[in-house]
BAVOZA-926375 format. One record per atom (N, C-alpha, C, O): residue in three letters; x negated, y negated, z negated. Coordinates in pm, whole numbers, plus 50000, padded with zeros to 5 digits. Atoms other than C-alpha are relative to their C-alpha. Layout:
AlaXYZ;...
//
This chain:
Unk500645012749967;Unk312592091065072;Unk499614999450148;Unk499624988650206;Unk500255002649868;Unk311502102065429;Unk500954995550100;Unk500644991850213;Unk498835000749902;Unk315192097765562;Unk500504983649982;Unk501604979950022;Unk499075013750037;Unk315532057365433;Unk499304991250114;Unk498604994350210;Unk500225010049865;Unk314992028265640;Unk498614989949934;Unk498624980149859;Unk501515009550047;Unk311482012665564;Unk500064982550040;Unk499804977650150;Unk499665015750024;Unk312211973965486;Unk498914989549964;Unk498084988949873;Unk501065012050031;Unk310301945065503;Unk500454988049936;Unk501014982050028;Unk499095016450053;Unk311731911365311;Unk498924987149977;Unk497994984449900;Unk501005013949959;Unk310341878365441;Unk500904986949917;Unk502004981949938;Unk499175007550024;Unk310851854865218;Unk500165006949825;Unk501085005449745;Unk499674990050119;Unk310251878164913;Unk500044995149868;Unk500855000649794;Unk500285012150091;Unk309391852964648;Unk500924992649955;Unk501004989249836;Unk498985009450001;Unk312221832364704;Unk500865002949925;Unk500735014349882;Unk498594991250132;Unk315551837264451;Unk500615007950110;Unk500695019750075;Unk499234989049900;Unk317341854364769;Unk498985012450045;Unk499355024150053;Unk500974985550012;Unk314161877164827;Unk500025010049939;Unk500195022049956;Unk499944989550163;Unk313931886264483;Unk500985006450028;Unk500825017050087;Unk498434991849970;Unk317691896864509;Unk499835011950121;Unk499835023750089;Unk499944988349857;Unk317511918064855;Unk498665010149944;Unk498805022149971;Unk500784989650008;Unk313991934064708;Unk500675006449873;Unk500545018649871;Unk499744996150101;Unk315571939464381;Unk501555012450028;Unk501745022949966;Unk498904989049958;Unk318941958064541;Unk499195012550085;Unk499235024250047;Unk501004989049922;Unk316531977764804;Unk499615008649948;Unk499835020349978;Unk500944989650132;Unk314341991464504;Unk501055009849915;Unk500765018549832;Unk499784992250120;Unk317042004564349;Unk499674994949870;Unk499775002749776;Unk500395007650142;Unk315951980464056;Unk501744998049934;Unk502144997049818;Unk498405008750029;Unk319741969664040;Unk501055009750049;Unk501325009550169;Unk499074996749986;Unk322461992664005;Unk501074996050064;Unk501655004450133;Unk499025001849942;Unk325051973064118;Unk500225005350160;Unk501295007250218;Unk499514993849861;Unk324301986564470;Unk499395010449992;Unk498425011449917;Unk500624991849914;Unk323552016264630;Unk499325000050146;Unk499795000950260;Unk500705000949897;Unk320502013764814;Unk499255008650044;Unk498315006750120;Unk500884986249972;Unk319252046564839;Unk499734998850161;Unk498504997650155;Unk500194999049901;Unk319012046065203;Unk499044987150060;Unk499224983950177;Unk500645009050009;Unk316332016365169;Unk498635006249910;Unk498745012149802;Unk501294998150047;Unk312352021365106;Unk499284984250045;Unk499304981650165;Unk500315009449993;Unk310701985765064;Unk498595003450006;Unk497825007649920;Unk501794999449957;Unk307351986765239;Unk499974988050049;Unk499774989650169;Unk500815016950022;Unk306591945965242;Unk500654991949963;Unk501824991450001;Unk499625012750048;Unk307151916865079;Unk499484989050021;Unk498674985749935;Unk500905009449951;Unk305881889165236;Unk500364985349969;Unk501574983349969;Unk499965010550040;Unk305601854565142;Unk498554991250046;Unk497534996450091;Unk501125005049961;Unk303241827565205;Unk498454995149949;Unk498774991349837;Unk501764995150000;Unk299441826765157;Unk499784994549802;Unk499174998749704;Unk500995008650124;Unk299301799464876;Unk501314999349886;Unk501514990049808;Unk499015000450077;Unk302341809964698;Unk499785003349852;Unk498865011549856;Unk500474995850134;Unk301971815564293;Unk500225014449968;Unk499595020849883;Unk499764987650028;Unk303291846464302;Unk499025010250147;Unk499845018950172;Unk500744991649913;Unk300911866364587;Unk498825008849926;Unk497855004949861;Unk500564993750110;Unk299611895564437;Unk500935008849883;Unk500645020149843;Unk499274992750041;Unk302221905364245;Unk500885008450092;Unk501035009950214;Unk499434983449987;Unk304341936564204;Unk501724993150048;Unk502424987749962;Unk499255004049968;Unk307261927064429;Unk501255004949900;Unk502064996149876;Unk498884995450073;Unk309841948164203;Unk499674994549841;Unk500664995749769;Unk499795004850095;Unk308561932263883;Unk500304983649997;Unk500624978449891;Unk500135010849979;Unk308621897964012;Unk501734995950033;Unk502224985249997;Unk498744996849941;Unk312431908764183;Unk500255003049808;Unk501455004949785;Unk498824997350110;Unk313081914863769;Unk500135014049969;Unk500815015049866;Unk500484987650035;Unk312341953563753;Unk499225005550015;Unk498304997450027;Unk500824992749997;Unk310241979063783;Unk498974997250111;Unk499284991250214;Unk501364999249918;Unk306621981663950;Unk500775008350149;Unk501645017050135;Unk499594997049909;Unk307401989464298;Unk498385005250127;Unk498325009050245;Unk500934999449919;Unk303971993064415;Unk499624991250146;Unk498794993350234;Unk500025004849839;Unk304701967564699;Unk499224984749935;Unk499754978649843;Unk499875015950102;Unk302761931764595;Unk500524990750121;Unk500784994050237;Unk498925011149897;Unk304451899364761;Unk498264994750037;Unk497404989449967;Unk501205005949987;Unk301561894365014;Unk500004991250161;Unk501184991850194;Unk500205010749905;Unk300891870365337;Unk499935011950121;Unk500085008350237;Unk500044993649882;Unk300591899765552;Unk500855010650067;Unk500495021250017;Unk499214992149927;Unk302921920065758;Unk499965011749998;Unk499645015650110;Unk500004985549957;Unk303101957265708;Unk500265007550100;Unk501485008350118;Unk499564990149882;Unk302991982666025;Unk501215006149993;Unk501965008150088;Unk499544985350011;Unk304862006565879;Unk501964992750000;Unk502825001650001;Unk498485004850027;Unk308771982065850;Unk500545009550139;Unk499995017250218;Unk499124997749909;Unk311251989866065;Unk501144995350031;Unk501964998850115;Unk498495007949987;Unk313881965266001;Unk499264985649881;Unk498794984949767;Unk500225013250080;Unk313141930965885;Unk501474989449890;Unk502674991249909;Unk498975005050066;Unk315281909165645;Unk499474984249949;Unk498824982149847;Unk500905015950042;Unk314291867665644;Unk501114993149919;Unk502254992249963;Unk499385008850142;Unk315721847765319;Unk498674990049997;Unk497814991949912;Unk501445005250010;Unk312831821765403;Unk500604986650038;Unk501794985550009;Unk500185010450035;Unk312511784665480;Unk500165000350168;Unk499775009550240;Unk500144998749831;Unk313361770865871;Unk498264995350024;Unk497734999750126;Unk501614996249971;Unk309521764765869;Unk498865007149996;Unk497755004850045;Unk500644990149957;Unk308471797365797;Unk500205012250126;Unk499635022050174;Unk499234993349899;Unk310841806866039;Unk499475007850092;Unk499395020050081;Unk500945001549895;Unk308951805966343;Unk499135013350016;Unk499465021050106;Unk500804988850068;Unk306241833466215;Unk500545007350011;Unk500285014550108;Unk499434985050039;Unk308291859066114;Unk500755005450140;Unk500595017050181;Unk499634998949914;Unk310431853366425;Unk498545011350115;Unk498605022750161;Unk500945002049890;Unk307551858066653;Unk498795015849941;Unk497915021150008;Unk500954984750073;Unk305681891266431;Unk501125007450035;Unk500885017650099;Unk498904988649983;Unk308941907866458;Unk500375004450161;Unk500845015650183;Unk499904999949859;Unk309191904266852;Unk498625011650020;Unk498535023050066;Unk501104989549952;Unk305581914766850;Unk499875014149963;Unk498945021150002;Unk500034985750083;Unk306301946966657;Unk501125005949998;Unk501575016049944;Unk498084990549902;Unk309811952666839;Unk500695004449856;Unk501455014049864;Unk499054997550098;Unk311271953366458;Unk500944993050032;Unk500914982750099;Unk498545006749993;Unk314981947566428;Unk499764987049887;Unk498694984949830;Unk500255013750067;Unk315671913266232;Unk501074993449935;Unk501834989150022;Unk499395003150056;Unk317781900665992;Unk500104985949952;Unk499674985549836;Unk500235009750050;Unk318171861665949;Unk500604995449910;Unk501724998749949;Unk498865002650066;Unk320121848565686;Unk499454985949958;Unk500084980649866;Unk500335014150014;Unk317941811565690;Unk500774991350027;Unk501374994350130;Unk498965008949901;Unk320161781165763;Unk498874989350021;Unk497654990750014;Unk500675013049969;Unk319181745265846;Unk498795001350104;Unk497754995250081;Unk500655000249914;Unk317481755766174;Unk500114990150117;Unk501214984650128;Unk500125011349868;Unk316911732666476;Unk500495006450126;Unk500445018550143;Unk499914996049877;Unk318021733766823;Unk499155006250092;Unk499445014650177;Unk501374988049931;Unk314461745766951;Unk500275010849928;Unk500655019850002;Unk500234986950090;Unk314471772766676;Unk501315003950064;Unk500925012050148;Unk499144993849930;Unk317981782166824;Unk499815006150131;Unk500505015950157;Unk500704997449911;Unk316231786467131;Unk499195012449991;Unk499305023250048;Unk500684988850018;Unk313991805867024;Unk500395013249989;Unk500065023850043;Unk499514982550006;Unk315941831966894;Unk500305004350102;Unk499675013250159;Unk500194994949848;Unk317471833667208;Unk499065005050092;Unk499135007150213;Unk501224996549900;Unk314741843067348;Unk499365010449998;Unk498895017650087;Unk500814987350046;Unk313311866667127;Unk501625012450011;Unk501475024450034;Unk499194988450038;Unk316941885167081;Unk500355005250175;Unk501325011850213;Unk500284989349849;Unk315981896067483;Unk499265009749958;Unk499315020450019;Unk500694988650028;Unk313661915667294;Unk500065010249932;Unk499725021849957;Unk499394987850145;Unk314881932166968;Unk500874990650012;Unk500994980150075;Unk498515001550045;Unk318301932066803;Unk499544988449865;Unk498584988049788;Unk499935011650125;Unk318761902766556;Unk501514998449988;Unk502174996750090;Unk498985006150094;Unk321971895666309;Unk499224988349929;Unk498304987949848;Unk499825015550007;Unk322161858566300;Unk500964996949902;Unk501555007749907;Unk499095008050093;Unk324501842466044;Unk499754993949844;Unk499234998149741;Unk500435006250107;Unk324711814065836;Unk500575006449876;Unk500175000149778;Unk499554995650126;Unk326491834665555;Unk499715013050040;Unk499495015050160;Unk500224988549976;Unk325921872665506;Unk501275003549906;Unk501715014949923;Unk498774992450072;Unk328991876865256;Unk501115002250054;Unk501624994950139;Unk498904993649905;Unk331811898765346;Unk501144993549970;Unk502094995250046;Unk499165010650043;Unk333941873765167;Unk500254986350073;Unk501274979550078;Unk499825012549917;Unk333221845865374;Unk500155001150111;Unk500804993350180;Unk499774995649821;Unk332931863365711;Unk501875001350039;Unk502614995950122;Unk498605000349984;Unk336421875865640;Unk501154986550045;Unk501994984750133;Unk499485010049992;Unk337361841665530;Unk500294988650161;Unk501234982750215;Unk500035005249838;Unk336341826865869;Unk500995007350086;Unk501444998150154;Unk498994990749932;Unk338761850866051;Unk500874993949975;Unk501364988850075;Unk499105002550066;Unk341371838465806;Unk500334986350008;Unk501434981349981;Unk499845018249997;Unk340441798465872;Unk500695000750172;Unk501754995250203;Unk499954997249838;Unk340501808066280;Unk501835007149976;Unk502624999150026;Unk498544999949984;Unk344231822866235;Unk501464993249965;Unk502634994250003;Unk498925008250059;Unk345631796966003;Unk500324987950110;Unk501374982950150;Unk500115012549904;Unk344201769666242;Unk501315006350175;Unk502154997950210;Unk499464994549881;Unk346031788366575;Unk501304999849946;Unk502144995650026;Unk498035000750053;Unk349761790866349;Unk499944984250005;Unk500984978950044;Unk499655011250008;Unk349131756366318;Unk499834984150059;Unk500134972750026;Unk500715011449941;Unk347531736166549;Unk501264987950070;Unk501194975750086;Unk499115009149936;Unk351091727766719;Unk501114995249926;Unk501974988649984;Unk499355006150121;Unk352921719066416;Unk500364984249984;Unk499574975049961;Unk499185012049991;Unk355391690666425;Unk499234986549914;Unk499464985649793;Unk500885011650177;Unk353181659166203;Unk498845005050065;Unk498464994850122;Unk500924998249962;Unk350261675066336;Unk499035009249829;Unk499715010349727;Unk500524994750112;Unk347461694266052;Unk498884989550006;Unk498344984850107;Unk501465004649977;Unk344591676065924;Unk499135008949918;Unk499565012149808;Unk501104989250039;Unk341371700465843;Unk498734994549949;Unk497964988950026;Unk501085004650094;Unk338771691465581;Unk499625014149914;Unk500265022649852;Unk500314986050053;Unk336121716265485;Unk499214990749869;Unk498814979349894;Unk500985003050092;Unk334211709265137;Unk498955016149959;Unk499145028049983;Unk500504988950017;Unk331681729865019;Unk498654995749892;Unk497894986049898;Unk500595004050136;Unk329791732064682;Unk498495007849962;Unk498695018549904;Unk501704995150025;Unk325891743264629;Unk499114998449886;Unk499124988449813;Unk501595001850159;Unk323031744864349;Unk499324989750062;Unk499104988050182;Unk501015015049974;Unk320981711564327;Unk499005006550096;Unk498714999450193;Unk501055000349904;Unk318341729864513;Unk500184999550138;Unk499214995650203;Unk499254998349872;Unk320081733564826;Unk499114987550098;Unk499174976050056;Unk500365008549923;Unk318171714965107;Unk500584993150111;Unk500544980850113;Unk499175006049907;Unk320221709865424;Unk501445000749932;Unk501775007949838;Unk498895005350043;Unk323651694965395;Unk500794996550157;Unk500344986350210;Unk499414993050146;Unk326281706465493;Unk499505011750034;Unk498615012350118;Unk500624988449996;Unk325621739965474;Unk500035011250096;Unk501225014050108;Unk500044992549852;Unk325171763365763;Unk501425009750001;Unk501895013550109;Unk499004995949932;Unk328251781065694;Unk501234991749978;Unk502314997649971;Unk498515011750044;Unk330941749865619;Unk499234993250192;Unk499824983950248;Unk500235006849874;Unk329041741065986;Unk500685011950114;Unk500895008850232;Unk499944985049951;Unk330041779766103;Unk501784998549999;Unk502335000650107;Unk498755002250018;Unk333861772765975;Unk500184990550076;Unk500984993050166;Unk499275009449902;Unk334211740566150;Unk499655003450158;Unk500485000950246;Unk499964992249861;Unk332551757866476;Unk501075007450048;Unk501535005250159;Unk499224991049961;Unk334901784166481;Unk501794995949969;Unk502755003349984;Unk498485008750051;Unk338191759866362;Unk500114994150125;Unk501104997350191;Unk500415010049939;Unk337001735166602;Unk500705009650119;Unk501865006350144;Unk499374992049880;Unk337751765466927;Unk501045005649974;Unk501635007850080;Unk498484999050054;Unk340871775666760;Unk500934990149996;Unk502154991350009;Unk499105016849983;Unk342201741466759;Unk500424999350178;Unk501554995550210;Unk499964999149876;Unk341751745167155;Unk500834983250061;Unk501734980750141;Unk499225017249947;Unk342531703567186;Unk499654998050106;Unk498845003150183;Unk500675001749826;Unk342551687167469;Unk499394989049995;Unk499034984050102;Unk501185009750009;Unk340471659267317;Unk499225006749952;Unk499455017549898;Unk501104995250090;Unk336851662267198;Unk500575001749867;Unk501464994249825;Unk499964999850174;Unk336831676466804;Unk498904990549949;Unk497724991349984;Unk500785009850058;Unk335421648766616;Unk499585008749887;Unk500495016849870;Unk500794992650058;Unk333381666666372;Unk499034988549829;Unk497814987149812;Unk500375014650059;Unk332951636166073;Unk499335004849854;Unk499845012949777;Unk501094994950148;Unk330161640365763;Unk500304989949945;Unk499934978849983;Unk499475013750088;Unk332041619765475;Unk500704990450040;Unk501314990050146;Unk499195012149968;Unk333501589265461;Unk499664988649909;Unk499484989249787;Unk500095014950078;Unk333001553565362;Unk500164988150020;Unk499964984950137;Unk499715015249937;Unk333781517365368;Unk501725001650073;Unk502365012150066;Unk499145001449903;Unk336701509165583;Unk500395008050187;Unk500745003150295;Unk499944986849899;Unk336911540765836;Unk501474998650072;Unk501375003650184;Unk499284997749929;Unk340561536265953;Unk500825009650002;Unk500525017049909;Unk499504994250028;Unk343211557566012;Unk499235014050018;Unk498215016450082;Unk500684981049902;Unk342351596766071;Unk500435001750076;Unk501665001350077;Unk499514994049892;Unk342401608166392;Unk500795014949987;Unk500815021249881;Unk499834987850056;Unk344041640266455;Unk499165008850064;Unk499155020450025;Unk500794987049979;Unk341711658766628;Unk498264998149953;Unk497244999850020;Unk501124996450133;Unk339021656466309;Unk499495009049922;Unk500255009449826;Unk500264994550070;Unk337291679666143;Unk498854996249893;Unk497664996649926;Unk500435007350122;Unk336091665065794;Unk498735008049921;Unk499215019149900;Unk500944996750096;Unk333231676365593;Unk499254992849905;Unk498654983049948;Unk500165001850108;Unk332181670665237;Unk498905011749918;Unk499345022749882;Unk501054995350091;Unk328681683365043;Unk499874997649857;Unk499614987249797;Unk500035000550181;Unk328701688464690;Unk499125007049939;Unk499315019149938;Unk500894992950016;Unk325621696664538;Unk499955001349807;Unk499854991049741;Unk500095002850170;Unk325541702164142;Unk499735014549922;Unk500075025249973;Unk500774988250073;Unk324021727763897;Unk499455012450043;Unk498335011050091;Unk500234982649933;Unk323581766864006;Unk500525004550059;Unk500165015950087;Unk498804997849869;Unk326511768364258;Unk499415014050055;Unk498185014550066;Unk500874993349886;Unk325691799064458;Unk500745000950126;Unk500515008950216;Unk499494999049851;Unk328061790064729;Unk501515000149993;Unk502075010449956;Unk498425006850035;Unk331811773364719;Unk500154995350145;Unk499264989350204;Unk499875007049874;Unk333491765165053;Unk501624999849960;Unk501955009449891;Unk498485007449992;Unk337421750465046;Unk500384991950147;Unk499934981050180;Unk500005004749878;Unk338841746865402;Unk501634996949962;Unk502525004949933;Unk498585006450049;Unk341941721765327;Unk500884998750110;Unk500494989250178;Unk498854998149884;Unk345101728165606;Unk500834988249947;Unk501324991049838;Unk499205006450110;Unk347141693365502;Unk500884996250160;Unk500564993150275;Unk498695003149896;Unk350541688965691;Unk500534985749919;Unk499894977249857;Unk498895013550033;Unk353321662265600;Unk500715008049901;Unk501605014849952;Unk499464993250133;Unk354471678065266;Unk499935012449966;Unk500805017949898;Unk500124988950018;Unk353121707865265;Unk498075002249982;Unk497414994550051;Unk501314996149938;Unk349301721465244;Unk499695012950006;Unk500615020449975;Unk500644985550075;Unk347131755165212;Unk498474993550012;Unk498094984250083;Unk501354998450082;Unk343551758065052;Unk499935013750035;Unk500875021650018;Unk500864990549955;Unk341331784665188;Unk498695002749925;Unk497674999749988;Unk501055001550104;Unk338801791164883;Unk499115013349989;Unk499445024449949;Unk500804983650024;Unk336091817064888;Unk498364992049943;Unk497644983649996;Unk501125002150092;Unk333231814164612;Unk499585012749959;Unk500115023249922;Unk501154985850093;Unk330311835964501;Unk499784997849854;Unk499504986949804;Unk500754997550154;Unk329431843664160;Unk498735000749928;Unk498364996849817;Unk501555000550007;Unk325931851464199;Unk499705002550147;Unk500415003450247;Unk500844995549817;Unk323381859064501;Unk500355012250040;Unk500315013550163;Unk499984988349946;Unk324161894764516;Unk500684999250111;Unk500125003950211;Unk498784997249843;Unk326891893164794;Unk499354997950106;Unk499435006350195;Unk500905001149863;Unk324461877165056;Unk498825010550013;Unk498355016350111;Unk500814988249925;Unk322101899764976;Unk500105015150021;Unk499225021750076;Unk499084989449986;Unk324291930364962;Unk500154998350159;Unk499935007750236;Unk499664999249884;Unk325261913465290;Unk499305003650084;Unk499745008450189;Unk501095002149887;Unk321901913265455;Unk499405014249982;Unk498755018650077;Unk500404988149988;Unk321031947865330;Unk501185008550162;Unk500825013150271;Unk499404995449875;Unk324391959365543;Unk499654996850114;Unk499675006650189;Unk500324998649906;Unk323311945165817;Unk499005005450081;Unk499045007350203;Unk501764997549977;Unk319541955665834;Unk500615015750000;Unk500025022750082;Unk499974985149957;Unk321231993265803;Unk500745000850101;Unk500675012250146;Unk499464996649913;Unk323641986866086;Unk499044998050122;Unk498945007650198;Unk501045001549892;Unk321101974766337;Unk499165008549990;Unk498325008750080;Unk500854985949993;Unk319292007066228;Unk500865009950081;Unk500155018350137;Unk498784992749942;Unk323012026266396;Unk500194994350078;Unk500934984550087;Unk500185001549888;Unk322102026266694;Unk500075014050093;Unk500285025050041;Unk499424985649932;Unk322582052966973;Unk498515008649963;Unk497455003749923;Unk501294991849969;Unk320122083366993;Unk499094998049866;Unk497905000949862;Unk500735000550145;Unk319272075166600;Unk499114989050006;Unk498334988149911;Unk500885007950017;Unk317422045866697;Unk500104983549951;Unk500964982649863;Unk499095015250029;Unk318092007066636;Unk500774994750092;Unk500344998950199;Unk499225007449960;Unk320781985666791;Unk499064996650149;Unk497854996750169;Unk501355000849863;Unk319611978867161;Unk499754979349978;Unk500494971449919;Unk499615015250061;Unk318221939867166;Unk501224992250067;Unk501874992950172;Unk498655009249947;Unk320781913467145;Unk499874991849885;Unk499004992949799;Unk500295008350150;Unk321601885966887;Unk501865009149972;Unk502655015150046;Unk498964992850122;Unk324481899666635;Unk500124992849917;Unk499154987149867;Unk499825005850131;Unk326411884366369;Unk500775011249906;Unk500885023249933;Unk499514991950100;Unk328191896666055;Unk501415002750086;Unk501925013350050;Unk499084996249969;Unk331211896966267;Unk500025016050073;Unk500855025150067;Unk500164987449909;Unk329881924466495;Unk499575010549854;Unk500085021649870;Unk500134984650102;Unk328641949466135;Unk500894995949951;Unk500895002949850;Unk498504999650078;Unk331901939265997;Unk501315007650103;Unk502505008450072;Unk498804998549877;Unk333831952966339;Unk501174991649992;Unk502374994449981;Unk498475014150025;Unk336021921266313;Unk498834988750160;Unk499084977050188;Unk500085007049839;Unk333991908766681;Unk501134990250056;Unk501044977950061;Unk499305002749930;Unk336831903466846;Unk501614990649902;Unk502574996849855;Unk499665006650104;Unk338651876266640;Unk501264994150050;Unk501684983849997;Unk498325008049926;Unk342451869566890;Unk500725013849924;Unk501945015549931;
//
């Protein structure tokens, strides 16, 4: 136990909390997290659950940690599954306590983008709107289809959809916004990328340098994205779906141990980091 990485999970309460404290603990076989000791669970002040036993609340065993409002000394790697308005906070404790930082929140603002910037002068932070190794890949895979095909005789037209649990708050979802970012500089047009949320009424023909998006929100989804390549008699479908939460938070554990592999045994020096950089798939030509 003295050799694991002492973890903090902001955001502990939440169904993605639960999940990341519940793999950490060792509550949940499906991973191996031995190299994970969960020393805080933090959540906010007036939450129903504060006070409880973060690993029975995560769905197993007493963990001795309860989900409480206050920040433990002792972390050493943070992991936020939280709300862009608790954002802020956690951001700003983790600077002050030079822990590494793990975001995996979407639906942040252009100040809050800022921010990070700002803070990842100070500590190392992995940024990304998805943490699954399924979708990171997938993005690689949208970015090489788009480059075979951008100069294609008829031209391609590119429509992302993407499917979520009713609870889902922002729309579309931070990583169907992450796919058309990274489509969008692969396309390399020499007009602006029009970038269009839905469609209705009398809209006209499609341009071709569009990138379409479509939100679909309905039952327990835990995360459906379909990036549609459509030529002049031909198409491809680009489909990567989760099954449950584990994968993001599988994802966000990997990252919280790579920003621990760092030189001289220590953490990652600061910088901001995505899943591309702990996936070694960076460099994406």
């Amino acid at each position: 136990m003295n050799n694991t990485i002492k973890l903090a999970v902001h955001g502990a309460a939440g169904r993605m909390g639960q999940r990341v404290v519940a793999l950490a603990s060792g509550a949940d076989s499906v991973e191996d997290a031995s190299g994970f000791t969960v020393v805080g669970a933090i959540d906010h002040a007036n939450h129903s659950k504060i006070g409880q036993d973060a690993g029975v609340v995560a769905g197993g065993s007493p963990i001795d940690v309860p989900i409480s409002p206050q920040w433990p000394s002792t972390a050493e790697v943070v992991i936020d599954f939280s709300l862009p308005e608790a954002l802020d906070a956690c951001v700003a404790q983790c600077v002050a306590q030079k822990c590494p930082l793990v975001i995996a929140t979407t639906g942040l603002s252009e100040a809050q983008k800022e921010s990070l910037a700002e803070a990842a002068r100070s500590i190392p932070i992995v940024w990304a709107p998805s943490m699954s190794l399924a979708v990171n890949l997938s993005m690689r895979m949208a970015e090489q289809i788009t480059r075979a095909l951008r100069d294609v005789a008829g031209g391609v037209d590119i429509e992302i959809l993407e499917r979520h649990h009713r609870f889902k708050a922002d729309a579309p979802s931070g990583t169907a916004l992450k796919f058309g970012e990274l489509i969008a500089d692969a396309m390399d047009a020499d007009e602006p990328v029009k970038h269009v949320h839905g469609r209705e009424g009398h809209t006209g023909q499609r341009t071709r340098n569009e990138i379409g998006y479509h939100a679909i929100r309905v039952g327990d989804n835990p995360g459906e994205h379909t990036i549609v390549f459509g030529m002049l008699g031909e198409r491809i479908e680009l489909n990567v779906a989760a099954s449950n939460r584990d994968c993001y938070a599988s994802g966000a554990l990997a990252a919280a141990k790579w920003l621990m592999q760092g030189e001289a045994g220590g953490p990652k020096p600061a910088g901001m980091y995505n899943m591309f950089d702990v996936l070694g798939m960076a460099d994406s030509q």
